[in-house]
N, C-alpha and C positions, 0 to 999 in steps of 0.2 A: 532927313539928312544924316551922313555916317558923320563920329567926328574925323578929325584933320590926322592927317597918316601919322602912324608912331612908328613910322620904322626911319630910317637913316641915322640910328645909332651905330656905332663901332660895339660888337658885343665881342669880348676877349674869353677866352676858356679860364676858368676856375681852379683853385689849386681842388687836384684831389675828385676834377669834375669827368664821369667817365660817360653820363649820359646827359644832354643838354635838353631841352624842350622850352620853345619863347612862341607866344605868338605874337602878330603883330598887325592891326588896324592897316590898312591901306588908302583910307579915307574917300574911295570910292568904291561901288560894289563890284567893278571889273574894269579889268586895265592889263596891260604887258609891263613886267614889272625887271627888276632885276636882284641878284643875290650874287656881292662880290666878297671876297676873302684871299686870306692865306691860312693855308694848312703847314705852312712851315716844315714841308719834306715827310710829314708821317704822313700817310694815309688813312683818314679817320672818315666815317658812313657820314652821308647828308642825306635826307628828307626835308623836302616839304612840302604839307601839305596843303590845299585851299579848304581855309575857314580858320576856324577859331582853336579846333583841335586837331585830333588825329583821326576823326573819322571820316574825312574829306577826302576827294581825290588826289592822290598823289600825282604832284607839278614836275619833283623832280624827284630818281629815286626809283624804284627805293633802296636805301643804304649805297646810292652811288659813292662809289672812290673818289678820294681828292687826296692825292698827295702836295699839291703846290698851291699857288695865285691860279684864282680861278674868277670868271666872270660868266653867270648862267642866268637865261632873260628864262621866265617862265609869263605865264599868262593865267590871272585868276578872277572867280566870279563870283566868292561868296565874300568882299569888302575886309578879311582878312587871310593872312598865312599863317601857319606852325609851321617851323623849323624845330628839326631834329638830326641831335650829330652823335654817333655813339662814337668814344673815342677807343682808338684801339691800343691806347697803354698809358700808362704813367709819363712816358714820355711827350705825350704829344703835348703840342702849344697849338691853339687856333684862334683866329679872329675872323670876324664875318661881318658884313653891313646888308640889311635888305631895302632895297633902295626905293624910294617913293615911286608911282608911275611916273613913267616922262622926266624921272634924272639922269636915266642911262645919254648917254654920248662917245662916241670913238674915243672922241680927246680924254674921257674920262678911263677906258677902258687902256689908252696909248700911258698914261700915267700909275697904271694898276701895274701894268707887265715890264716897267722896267724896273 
């Protein structure tokens, strides 16, 4: 048995953070998952990939743009993710949650976008 998902934390950008890398248990070994945030108007790269690092298949990516609030269902099969955000200045601010299987919902999604 995998343990119990470690993802649906709020993870916030770091002073001074210009490359990010987390992975994150999903407590089962496949499922349709989700990955919500704000990039807060900069546009800064997301990856992630399935597994535990970065030698996994890329889910989403790679270095897709996000300038804003974004909400992206991926699907994965090796029981964990790595996220990767390179950021593209000083200026950016980001936060991000990757959501356990089976929390995504519209209502939750209707609540992200206003």
């Amino acid at each position: 048995d995998l343990p119990p998902c470690s993802a649906g934390i709020n993870t916030p950008k770091q002073e001074n953070e210009m490359y990010h890398q987390r992975s994150y248990g999903m407590g089962q070994m496949s499922g349709r998952a989700y990955i919500t945030g704000d990039f807060k108007g900069v546009t800064d790269y997301l990856t992630v990939y399935d597994g535990s690092d970065t030698s996994g298949r890329i889910l989403i990516g790679p270095e897709y743009p996000i300038p804003e609030k974004f909400a992206i269902p991926f699907n994965f099969t090796k029981g964990a993710v790595t996220v990767v955000i390179r950021t593209s200045g000083q200026d950016s601010s980001w936060e991000y949650v990757v959501n356990c299987p089976d929390w995504f919902s519209y209502s939750n999604l209707f609540i992200l976008s206003k």
